[in-house]
N, C-alpha and C positions, 0 to 999 in steps of 0.2 A: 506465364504459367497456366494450365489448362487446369479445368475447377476439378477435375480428378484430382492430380497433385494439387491442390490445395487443401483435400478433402482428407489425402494422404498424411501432409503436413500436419492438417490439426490432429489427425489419430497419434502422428510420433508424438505432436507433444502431450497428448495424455499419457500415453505409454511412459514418457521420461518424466512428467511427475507420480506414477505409479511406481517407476524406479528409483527416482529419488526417498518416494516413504519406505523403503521397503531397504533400499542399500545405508541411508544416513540417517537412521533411524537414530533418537538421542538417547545417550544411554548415563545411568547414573554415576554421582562421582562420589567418589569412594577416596575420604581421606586416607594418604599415605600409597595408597594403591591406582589411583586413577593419577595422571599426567596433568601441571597445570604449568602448560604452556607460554612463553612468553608473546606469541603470536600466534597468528594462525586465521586460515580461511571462514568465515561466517556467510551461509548461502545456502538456501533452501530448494527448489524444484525450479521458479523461475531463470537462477544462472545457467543452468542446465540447459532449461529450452532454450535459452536465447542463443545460448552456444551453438545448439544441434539444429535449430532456424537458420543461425548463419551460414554452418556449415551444409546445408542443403542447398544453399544457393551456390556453395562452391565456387566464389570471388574468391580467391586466396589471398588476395594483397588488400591493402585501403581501399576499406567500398562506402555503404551506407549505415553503419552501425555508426564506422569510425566519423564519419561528418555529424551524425547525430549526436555523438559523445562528445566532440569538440564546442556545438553549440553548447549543449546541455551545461557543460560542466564551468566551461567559460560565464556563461549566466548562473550559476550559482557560484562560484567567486566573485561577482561582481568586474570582471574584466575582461575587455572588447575580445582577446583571441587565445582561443587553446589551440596547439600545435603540438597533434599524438606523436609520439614517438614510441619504440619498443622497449624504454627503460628508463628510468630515474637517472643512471648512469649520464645514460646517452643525453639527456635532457640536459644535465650538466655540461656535457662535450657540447652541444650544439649551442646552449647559453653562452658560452667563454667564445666558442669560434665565430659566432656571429658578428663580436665587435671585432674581429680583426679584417672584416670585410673593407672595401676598397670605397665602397658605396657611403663609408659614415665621414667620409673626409679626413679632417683634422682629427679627429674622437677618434678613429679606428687604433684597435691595438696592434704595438709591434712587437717582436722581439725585442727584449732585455726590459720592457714597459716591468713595471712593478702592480700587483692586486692584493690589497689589505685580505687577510682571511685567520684563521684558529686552524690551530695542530691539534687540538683537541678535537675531531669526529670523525666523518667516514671518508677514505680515500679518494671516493671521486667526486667530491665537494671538489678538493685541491691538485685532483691529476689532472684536469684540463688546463689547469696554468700553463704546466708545466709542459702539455703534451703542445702547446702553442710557442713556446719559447718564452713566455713570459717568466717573473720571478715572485713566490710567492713571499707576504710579508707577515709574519705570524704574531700576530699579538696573543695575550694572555687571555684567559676566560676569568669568570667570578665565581663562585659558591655560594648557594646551591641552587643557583637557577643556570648553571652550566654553560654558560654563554657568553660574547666575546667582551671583555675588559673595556669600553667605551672611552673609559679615563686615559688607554693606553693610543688611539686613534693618533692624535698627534706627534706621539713620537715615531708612529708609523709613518708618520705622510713625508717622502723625496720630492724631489721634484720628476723623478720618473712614475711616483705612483697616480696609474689612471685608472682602476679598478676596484670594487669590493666585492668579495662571494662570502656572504655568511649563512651557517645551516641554523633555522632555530631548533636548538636542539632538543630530540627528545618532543617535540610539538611544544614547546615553548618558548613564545618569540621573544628575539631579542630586543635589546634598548631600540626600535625602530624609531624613535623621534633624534634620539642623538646622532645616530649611523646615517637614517637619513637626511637630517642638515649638515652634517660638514661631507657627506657626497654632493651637497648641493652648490655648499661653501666653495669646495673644490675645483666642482666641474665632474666631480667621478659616476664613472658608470657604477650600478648600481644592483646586482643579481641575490636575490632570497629563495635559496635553497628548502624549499617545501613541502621534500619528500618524507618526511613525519612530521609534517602541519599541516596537514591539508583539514580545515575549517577554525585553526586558530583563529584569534582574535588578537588585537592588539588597540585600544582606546576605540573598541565598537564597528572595527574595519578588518575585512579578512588579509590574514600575512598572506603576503603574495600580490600583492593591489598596489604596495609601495614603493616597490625599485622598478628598474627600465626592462627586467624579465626576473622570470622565476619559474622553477621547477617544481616537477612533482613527479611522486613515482607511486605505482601500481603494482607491486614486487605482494604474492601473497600477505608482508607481514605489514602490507602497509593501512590504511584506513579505508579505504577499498581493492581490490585485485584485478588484475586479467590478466595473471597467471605472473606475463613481464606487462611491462606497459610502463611506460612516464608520460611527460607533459609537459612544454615551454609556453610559456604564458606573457603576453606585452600586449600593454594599451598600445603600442607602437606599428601603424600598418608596413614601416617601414620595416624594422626589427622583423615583423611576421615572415614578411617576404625573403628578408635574407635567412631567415632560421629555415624554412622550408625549402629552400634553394639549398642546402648543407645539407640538411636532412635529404635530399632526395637525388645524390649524385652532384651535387654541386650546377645542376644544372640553371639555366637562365628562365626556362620555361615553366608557367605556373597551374599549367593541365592538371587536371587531376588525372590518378591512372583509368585507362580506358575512353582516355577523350582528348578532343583535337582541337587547335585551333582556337582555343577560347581564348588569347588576343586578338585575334580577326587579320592576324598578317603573319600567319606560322613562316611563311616564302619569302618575306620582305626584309629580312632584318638586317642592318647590318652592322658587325659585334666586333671587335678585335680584328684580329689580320684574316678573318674567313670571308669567303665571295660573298658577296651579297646573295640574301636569298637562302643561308645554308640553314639548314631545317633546323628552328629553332627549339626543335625537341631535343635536339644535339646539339645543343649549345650551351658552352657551360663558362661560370662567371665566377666559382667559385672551388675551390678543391675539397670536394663535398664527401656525404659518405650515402648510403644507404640502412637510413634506419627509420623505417616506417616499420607499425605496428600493420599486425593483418587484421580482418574484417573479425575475424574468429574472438579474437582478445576484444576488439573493441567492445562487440555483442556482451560479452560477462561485464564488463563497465558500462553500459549501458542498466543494465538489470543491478548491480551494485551500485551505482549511482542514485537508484530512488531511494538506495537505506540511508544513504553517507548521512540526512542528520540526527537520525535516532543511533547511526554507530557513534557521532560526537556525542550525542548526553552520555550515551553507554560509558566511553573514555571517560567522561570527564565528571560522572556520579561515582566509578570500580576508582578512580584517583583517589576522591574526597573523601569515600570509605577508607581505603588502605589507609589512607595519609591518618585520619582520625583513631583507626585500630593500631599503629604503630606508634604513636604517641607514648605508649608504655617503655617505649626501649629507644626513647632521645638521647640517651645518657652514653647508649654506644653509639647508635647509628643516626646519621646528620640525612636528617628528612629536607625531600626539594619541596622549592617555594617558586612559585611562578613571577615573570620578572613584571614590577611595578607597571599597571594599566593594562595586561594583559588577561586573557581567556584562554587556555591554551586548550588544543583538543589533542590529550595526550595521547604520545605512541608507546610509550613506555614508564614505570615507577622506579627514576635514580635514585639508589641508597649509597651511602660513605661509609665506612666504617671510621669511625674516627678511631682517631690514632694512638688514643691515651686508650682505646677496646681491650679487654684480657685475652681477645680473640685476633687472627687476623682475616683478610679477607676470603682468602682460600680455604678456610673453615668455615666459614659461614658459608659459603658456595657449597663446600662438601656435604654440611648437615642439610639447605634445601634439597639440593640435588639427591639427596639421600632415599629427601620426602616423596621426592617424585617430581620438585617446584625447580621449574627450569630455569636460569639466571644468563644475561649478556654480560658482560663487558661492556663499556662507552666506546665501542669500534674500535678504532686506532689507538684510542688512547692518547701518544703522544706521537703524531706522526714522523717529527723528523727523529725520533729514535726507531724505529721501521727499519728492517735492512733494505727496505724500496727505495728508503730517498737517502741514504747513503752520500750520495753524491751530487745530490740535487743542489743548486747554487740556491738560496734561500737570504732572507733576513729574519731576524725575531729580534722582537721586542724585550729586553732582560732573558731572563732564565727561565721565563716560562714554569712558576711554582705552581701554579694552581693547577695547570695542566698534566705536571706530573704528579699532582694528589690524585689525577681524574685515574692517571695511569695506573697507580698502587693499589689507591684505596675502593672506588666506584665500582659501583654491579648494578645493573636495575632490571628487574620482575615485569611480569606482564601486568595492562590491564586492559587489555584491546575486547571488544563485547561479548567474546567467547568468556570470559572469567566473570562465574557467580558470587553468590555471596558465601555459598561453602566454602569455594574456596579463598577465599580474602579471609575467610574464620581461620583458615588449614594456614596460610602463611602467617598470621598474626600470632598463632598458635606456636609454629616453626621458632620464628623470631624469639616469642618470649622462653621457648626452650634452650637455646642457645646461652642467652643471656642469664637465664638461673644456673642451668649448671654448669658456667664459668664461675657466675658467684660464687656457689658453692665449694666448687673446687679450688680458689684462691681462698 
């Protein structure tokens, strides 16, 4: 770059933090009338620049934001390798396909292999099973820490099952001392779905440090953004290299894009049934996809990545309010509790309606939503009642009851760092309205 455009550079990014004050200005909240969100973006003039920095450089694909964001972020989990990818999803997809590689031996997954997992969360925890030919094997969750039944483990295990993928739900992890010893007991691989946990804790260790990979996603509503974005994560250089290899065409070669030759024998190789020599940039070892993040998204996780640990006090102070202001209305609604030796850095506040309530759940959804307080669902709810998996070949552990209370009864409210203390007063306030005048009117 010539010191003109560099001179140019620093004027845009003044100009886009004078844009920033001026377009996202913050503006007041007005009980009943302002929106209180169950997620949402938190970013000030920095994401901005870093955005319109990258895009000046006009790399469109994986450049230098995204290696600086894979270092960065990897050293603050505490684990040897982050591998960007363009979604939570896809982090998932590339977790599950990585074991059926050819390279893990005996350990690799095959078709009809069975993977312990919960019908209780999001879709693409458990569609890469399935999108492998594997067979998912659903045990039960517990209440109200949302998360998978440990006690039920054993009657999961065949002797086809080689796998586990469990999501800690909600940013709160699961029993990781029990799931991880009889993965161990076993011999099972071992995958932690971290896409609303990213800075949990679990007995003073971040989720995500304890299975053989784990994921994370970047989706606006998650604990940081770039826009889409995930993350595959393994102390395993062996794992690194097959995830990357999937992720990038399935190819053999471990170039970064825009460069050559960094094994020192691009012309030498010789791989399957090709000539010797055939250019190892085209050679591929794996039935790969293409899903790398651009330089563009990297850049906004770079600049959100220096919030990520004042956004976890923020979760996990807006948690310990609500939870303490709803204590008035235990009588209806079954307040969550984080699972034993955990920290969780919450993505969301699960409420129940219990069952013996004057009310049901779809009125209480109606009267927030009324307020203006926007309410989820627990995702799926019960997955294999989904018209998706219809016909999915499956196992489950019993009937699955508690997963379908999550189905019936479950909602949970925002606390992500955008949500004040107005409003944590405006939902507490919601709540205890409900609640009287049902009294009342019984």
């Amino acid at each position: 770059m010539s010191e003109k455009s560099e001179e140019l550079r620093a004027q845009i990014r003044e100009l886009v933090a004078e844009f920033h004050a001026e377009a996202f200005a913050a503006q007041p909240f007005v009980p009943g009338e302002s929106s209180v969100p169950v997620s949402g973006r938190v970013f000030d003039a920095t994401e901005i620049q870093y955005l319109v920095d990258s895009s000046l450089d006009f790399w469109l694909t994986t450049g230098r934001f995204a290696a600086q964001f894979e270092r960065e972020f990897a050293r603050f989990m505490g684990i040897r390798c982050a591998i960007l990818v363009n979604s939570g999803s896809s982090a998932n997809l590339l977790a599950v396909s990585c074991l059926t590689s050819r390279t893990l031996g005996d350990r690799r997954l095959t078709p009809g292999d069975e993977v312990i997992t919960v019908a209780a969360g999001f879709p693409t925890t458990v569609n890469p099973i399935i999108q492998n030919g594997l067979v998912p094997v659903f045990i039960d969750i517990t209440a109200p820490t949302y998360n998978a039944d440990v006690t039920q483990l054993d009657a999961a295990l065949s002797p086809k099952t080689r796998a586990i993928i469990l999501a800690h739900t909600l940013g709160n992890p699961f029993d990781l001392h029990a799931v991880v010893a009889f993965a161990r007991k076993h011999n099972l691989w071992l995958i932690e779905d971290c896409c609303d946990a990213v800075g949990s804790e679990y007995k003073g260790r971040k989720a995500g440090t304890f299975g053989d990979l784990a994921t994370a996603s970047f989706y606006p509503a998650h604990h940081i953004t770039m826009g889409e974005g995930g993350c595959v994560m393994t102390n395993s250089p062996q794992l690194k290299t097959v995830v990357e290899s999937f992720r990038d065409w399935g190819r053999d070669c471990w170039c970064e894009p825009g460069k050559d030759n960094t094994c020192g024998k691009r012309f030498k190789w010789q791989l399957g049934q090709l000539p010797c020599g055939y250019d190892h940039k085209y050679t591929y070892s794996h039935i790969g996809y293409n899903l790398k993040v651009t330089d563009m998204q990297a850049a906004v996780g770079v600049a959100q990545l220096q919030k990520l640990p004042r956004y976890i006090e923020a979760r996990r102070e807006n948690f310990r309010r609500l939870r303490e202001e709803l204590r008035s209305v235990e009588e209806f609604f079954l307040l969550p509790e984080a699972t034993s030796g955990a920290d969780p850095s919450w993505f969301g506040f699960p409420i129940a309606v219990r069952e013996n309530a004057p009310f049901s759940r779809a009125e209480v959804i109606a009267h927030l939503e009324e307020r203006k307080i926007a309410t989820r669902l627990l995702f799926a709810g019960n997955l294999i009642r989904q018209p998706a998996y219809a016909e999915i070949p499956y196992r489950a552990v019993g009937s699955l009851p508690n997963t379908d209370f999550v189905m019936n009864q479950l909602f949970w409210i925002g606390i992500y760092p955008g949500i004040s203390p107005a409003m944590i007063r405006h939902m507490k306030e919601s709540f205890e309205g409900i609640c009287k005048n049902s009294c009342q009117v019984s």
